[in-house]
C-alpha positions in Angstrom: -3.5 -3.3 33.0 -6.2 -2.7 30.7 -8.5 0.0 30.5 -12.1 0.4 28.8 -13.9 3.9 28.6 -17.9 4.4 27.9 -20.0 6.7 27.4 -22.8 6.9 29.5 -25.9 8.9 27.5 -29.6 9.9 28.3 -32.3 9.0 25.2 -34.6 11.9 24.5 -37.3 11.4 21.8 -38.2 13.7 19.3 -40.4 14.0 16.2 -38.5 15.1 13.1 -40.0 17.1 10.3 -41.4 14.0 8.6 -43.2 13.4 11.5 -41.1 10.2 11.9 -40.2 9.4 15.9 -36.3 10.1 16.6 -33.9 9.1 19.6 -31.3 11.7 20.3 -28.6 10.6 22.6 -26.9 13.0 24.6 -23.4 12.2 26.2 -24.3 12.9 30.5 -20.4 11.3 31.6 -18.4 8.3 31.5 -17.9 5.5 33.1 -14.3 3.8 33.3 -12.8 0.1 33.9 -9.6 -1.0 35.0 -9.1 -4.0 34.3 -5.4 -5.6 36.8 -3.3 -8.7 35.7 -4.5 -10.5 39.0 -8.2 -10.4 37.6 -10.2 -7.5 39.7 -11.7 -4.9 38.1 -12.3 -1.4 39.2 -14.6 1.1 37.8 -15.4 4.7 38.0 -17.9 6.9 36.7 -18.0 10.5 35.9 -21.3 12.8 35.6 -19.7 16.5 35.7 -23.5 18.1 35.4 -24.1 16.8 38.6 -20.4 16.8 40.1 -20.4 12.8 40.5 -16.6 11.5 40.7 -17.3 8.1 42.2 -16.6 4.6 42.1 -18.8 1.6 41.5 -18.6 -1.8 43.9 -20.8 -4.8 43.8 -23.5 -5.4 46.5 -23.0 -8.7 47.8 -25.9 -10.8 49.7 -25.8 -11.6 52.9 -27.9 -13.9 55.2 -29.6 -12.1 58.4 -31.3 -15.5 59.8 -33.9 -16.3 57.5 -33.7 -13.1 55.5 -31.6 -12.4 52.7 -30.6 -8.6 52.3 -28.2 -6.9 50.0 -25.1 -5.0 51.3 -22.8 -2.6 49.6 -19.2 -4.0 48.8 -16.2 -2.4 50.7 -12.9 -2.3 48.1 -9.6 -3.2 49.7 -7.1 -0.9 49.9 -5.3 -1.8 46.6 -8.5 -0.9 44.8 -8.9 2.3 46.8 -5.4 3.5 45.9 -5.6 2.4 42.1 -9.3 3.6 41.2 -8.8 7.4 43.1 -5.2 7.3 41.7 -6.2 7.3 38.4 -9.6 9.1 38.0 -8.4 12.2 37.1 -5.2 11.5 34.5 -7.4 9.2 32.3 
C-alpha cells in the first residue's frame, strides 16, 4: 500500500511594507490517500479547528427518468475498515 499526505491550507492576502500584495498560506488540516495493490483508493481528511475526522467518496450519477441527479458513494466494507483503521496512527 501506498500512502500520500497533503496539506490542505487557506490563502489570506496581505500587503507588506512595500506596499507589494502578499499570499500567506496557513496550514487548516490534512488530507490523506491510501492507495491498495487492487487499485482503490481511500482518502481521509483532517480539520482539527473544526473537529472534522472524515472520509471522502465520490458522488456517482444516477438516472431518475429523464433527470440526472448526483448521489453520494457508499464505501464497501473493506474500505470502511482500512480508511477508520488507519486515521489515527498515520
Amino acid at each position: 500500500m501506498q500512502i500520500k499526505k497533503y496539506n490542505i491550507s487557506k490563502p489570506k492576502k496581505y500587503t507588506d511594507k512595500q506596499n507589494q500584495e502578499k499570499t500567506q498560506w496557513n496550514n487548516i488540516g490534512t488530507m490523506t490517500e491510501f492507495y491498495k495493490d487492487d487499485g482503490s483508493v481511500s482518502r481521509i481528511i483532517e480539520i482539527p479547528a473544526i473537529g472534522l475526522d472524515a472520509n471522502i467518496f465520490p458522488m456517482e450519477e444516477k438516472s431518475e427518468g429523464n433527470r440526472v441527479a448526483m448521489k453520494w458513494g457508499v464505501p464497501s466494507d473493506d474500505d470502511l475498515d482500512a480508511t477508520f483503521g488507519t486515521s489515527t496512527g498515520i
